[in-house]
C-alpha positions in Angstrom: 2.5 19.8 11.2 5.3 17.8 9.5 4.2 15.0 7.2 4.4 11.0 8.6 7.5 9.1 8.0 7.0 6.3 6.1 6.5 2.9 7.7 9.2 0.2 7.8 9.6 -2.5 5.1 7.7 -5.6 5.2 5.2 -3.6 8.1 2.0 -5.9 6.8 3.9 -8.4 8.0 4.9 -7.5 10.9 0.9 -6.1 11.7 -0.5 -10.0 11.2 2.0 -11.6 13.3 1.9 -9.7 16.8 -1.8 -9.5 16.2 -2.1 -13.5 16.1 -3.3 -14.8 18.6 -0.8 -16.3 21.6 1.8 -13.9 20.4 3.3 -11.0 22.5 6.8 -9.2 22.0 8.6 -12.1 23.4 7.2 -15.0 21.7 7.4 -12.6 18.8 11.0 -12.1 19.4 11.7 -16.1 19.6 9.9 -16.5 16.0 11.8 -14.0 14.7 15.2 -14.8 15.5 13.8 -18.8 14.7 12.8 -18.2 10.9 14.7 -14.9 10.6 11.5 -13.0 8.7 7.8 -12.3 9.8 7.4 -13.3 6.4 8.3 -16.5 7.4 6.9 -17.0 10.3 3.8 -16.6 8.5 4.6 -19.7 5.9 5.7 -21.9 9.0 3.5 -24.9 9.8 2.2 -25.8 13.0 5.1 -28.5 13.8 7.7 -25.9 13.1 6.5 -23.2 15.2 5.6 -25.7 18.1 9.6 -26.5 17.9 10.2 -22.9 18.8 10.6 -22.6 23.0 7.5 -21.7 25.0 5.3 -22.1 22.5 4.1 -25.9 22.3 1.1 -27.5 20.0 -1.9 -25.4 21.3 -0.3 -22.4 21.0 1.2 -23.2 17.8 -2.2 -23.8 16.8 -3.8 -21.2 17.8 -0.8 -18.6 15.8 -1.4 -20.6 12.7 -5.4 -20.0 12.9 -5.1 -16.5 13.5 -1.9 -15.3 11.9 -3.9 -13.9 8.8 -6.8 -12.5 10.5 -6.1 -8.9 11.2 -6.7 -6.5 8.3 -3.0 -5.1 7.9 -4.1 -3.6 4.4 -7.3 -1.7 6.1 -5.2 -0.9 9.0 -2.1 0.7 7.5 -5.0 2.4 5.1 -6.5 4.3 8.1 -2.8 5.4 9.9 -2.3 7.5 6.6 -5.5 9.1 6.8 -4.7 10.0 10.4 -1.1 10.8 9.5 0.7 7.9 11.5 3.5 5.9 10.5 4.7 2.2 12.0 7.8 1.4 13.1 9.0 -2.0 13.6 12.1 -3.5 15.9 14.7 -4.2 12.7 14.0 -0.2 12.0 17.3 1.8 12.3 14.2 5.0 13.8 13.4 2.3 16.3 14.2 4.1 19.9 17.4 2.1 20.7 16.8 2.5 24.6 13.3 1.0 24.3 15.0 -2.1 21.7 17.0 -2.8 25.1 14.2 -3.6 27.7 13.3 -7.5 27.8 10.3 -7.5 26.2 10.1 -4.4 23.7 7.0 -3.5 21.6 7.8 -5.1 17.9 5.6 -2.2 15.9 5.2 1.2 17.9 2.5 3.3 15.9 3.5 6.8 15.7 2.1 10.5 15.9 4.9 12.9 15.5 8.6 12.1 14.8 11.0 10.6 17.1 15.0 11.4 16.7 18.5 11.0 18.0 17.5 13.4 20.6 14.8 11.3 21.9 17.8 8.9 23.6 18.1 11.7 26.6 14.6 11.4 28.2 13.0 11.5 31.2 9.8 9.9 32.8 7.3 11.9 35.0 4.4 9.6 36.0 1.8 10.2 39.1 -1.7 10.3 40.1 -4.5 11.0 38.0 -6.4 12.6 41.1 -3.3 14.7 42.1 -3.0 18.0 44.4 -2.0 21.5 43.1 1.4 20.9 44.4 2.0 18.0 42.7 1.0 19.6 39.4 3.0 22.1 40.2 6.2 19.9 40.6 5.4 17.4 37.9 5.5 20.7 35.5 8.3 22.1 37.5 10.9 19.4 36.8 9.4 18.3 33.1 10.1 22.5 32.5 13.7 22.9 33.7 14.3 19.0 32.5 13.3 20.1 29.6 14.9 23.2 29.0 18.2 21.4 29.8 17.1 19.1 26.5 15.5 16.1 27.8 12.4 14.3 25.9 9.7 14.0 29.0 7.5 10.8 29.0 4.7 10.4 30.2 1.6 8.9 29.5 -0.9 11.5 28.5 -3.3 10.6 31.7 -5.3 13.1 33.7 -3.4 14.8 36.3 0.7 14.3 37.1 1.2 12.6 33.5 -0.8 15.7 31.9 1.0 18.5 33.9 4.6 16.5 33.0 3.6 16.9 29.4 2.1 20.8 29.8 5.3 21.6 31.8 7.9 20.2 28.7 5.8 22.1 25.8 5.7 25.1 28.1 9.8 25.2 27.9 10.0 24.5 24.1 11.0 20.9 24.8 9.9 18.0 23.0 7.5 15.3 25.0 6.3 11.9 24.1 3.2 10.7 25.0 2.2 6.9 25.1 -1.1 5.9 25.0 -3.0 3.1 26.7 -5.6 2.6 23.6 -5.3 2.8 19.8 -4.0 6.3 18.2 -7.8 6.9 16.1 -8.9 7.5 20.3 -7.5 9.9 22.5 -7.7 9.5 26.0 -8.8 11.5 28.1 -11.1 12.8 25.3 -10.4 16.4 27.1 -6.6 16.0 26.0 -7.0 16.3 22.3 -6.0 19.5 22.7 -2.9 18.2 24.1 -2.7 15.1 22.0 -2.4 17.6 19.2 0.4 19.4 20.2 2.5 16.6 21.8 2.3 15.3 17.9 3.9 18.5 16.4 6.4 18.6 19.4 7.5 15.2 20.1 5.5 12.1 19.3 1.8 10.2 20.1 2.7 6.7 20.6 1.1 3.4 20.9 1.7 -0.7 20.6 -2.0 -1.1 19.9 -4.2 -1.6 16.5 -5.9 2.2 16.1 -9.2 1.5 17.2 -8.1 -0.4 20.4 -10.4 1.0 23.4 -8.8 2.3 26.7 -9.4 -0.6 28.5 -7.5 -1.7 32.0 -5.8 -4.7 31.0 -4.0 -2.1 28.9 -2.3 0.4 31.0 0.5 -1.8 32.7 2.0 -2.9 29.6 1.8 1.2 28.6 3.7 1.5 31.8 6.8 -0.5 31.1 7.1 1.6 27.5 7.0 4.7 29.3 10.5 3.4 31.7 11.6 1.6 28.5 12.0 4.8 26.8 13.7 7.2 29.5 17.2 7.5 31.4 14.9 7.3 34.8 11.6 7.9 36.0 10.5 10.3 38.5 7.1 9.6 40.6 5.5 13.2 41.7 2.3 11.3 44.2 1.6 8.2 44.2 -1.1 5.9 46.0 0.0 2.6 46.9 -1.8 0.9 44.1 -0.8 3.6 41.8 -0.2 2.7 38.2 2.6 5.0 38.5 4.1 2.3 40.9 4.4 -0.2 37.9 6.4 2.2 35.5 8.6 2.5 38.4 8.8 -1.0 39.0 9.3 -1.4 35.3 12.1 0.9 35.3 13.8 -0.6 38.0 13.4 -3.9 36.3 15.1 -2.4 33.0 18.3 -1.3 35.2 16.8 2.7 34.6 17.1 5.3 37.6 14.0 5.5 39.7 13.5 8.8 41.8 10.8 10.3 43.6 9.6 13.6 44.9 8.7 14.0 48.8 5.5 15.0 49.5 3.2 15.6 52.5 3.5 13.1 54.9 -0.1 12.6 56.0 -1.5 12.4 52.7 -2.5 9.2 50.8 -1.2 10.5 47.7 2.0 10.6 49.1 2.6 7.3 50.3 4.0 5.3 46.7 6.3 8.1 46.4 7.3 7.8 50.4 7.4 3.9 50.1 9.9 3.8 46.9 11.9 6.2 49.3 12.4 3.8 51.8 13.0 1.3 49.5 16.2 2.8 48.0 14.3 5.0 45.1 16.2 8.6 44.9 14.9 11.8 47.1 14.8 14.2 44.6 14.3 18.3 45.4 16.1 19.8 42.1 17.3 19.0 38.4 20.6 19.1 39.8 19.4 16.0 42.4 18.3 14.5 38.9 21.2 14.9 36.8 23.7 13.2 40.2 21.0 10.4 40.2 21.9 9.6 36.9 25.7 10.0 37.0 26.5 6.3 36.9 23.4 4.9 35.0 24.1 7.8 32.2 27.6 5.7 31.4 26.4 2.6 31.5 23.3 3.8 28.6 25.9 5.8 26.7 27.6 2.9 25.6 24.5 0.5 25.0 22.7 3.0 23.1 26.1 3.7 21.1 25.9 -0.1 20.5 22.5 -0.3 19.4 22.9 2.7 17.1 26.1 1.3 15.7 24.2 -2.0 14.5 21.0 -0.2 13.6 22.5 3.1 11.0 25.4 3.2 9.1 25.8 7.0 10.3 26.1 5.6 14.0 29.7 6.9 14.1 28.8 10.3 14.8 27.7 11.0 18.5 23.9 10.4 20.0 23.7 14.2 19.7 24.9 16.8 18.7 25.4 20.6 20.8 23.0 22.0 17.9 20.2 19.5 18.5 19.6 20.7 21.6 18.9 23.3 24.1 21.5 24.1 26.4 21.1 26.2 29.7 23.3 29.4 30.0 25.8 27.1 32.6 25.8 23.8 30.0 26.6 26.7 26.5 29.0 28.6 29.2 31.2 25.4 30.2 30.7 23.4 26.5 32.3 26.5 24.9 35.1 26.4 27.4 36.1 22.9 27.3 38.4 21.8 24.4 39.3 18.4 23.3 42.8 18.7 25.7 41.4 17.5 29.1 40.9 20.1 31.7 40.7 19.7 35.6 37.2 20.2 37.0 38.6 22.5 39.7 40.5 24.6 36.8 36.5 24.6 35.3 35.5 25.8 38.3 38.1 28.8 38.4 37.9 29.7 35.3 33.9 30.0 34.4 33.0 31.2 37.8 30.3 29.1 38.1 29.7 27.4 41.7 31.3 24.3 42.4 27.4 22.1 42.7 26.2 24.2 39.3 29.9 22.8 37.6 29.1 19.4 38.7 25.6 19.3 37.7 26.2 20.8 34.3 29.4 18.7 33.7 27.1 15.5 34.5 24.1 16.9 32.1 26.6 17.2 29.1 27.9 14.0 29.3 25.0 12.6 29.2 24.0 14.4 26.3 27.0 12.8 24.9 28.7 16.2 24.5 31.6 15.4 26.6 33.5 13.2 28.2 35.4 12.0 31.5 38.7 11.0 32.0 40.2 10.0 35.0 41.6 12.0 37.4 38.5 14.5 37.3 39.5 15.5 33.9 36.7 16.6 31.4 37.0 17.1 27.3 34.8 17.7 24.3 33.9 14.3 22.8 
């Protein structure tokens, strides 16, 4: 397995502020952009970071008590014996479509690597006490999506989330997996397996200290990373109270594409997947229904993630990928190679690759999403 990246500058101090009491990512945020460094934040007095909005006297307090509590030293100590590295928000490796959610995590510990190609991902989330068939479709989807080069999410739990994961490594794709406890635990234990090689083919990720136990209170704030980091999420079963329900909620919140997959209709763990149908979530039945869902929301990231990158890495001029990065099925290689950077007609596409008309579409829509192409008006299409 491929050695850690090194951590991001000043990531001691970065550990001893979000672990302060009375500070999560958006108070965290508001500090930062207040005194401009953790480092500062640190030096503040009481008065000055009660000036700061939301926080008040108590809570001010209660940061200034605490703020030099955790053991960053001890902590950072035991992530290199366990081959993890910590990336912070200011960090140009910082997954820009995560940085754009309201409240992102400000260190991410991380198993694995994470790259440009990470931007084009996909979230499969579900039951932990799913049927056969939706194993069978989680892997389905996280298989083909991945083929076609998207990162699958998930969340490493029992059932949907550990057939999403099984389906991705099973194409050659990469997968990311983000845990609700510390990185030194893997949970399910059964998954270490897993755990393992998620690590040397995508990333192991986490907002919690290392030792932190799988504990409840945890999961929901996994959720929203899981739809922070992904185009869209896709629910394969889903109870009502599912967990899976909050990731999808989450995603929805974060202006990402929410779909789900039909299931039986007199079976409870059907009935999240049913409701978020009815309440305007996408009926999905193929990658092609995937890649139409996310036509329009595809543009709108492009640019944002362009944006981020731009601000974040002085190499952000070249595109978010590039056709070598990533695996292309025969109909994306087939029409890439045709297209030039003179704009062709989609119906002269059609014509001349003999590839049907709902296969052009759906292929012309996965490589610009990639970033490979782009769309003119008119129903014109060029190399980008």
């Amino acid at each position: 397995m491929a050695k850690a990246q090194s951590n991001s500058a000043n990531i001691e101090n970065w550990l001893k502020l979000i672990r302060a009491d009375g500070v999560g990512p958006v108070t965290f945020a508001k500090m930062i952009k207040h005194f401009g460094s953790a480092e500062r934040v640190l030096g503040a007095s009481v008065s000055e970071l009660a000036k700061i909005d939301g926080v008040g006297f108590k809570t001010a307090e209660r940061i200034a008590s605490t703020r030099e509590k955790f053991d960053a030293a001890a902590e950072l100590e035991m992530a290199q014996k366990l081959g993890i590295w910590l990336v912070n928000l200011a960090d140009e490796r910082y997954p820009p479509v995560l940085k754009r959610i309201y409240d992102p995590p400000p260190v991410l510990y991380v198993k694995g690597s994470l790259g440009r190609q990470d931007n084009l991902a996909m979230s499969i989330v579900g039951s932990r006490g799913c049927s056969l068939y939706g194993q069978e479709q989680a892997s389905r989807f996280a298989h083909f999506l991945g083929s076609a080069g998207f990162t699958i999410c998930s969340g490493m739990a029992r059932g949907i989330d550990t057939a999403a994961h099984q389906g991705a490594l099973s194409a050659g794709g990469r997968t990311i997996a983000v845990q609700g406890c510390g990185l030194a635990r893997i949970f399910p234990p059964e998954n270490k397996k897993l755990f393992e090689l998620i690590a040397e083919s995508g990333a192991c990720l986490s907002e919690l200290p290392l030792q932190a136990e799988p504990l409840a209170v945890n999961f929901p704030p996994r959720n929203r990373i899981i739809a922070g980091l992904s185009l869209g999420t896709i629910v394969v079963e889903a109870a009502l109270r599912s967990g899976a329900l909050i990731t999808a909620r989450a995603a929805l919140d974060y202006d990402r594409e929410v779909m789900a997959v039909p299931g039986k209709i007199d079976s409870p763990l059907s009935s999240g997947a049913h409701q978020l149908i009815k309440q305007g979530a996408t009926l999905i039945e193929s990658v092609e229904d995937v890649m139409e869902a996310l036509g329009h929301i595809g543009e709108q990231l492009e640019e944002h993630v362009s944006n981020a990158a731009a601000k974040a890495s002085a190499s952000a001029d070249k595109p978010l990928f590039d056709a070598s990065q990533l695996k292309l099925s025969d109909a994306e290689k087939k029409i890439y190679d045709y297209l030039t950077k003179e704009p062709l007609h989609i119906e002269q596409i059609i014509a001349e690759t003999d590839l049907m008309p709902g296969v052009v579409n759906a292929t012309l829509i996965s490589l610009r999403l990639k970033g490979l192409i782009k769309q003119l008006p008119g129903s014109l299409f060029a190399k980008g």
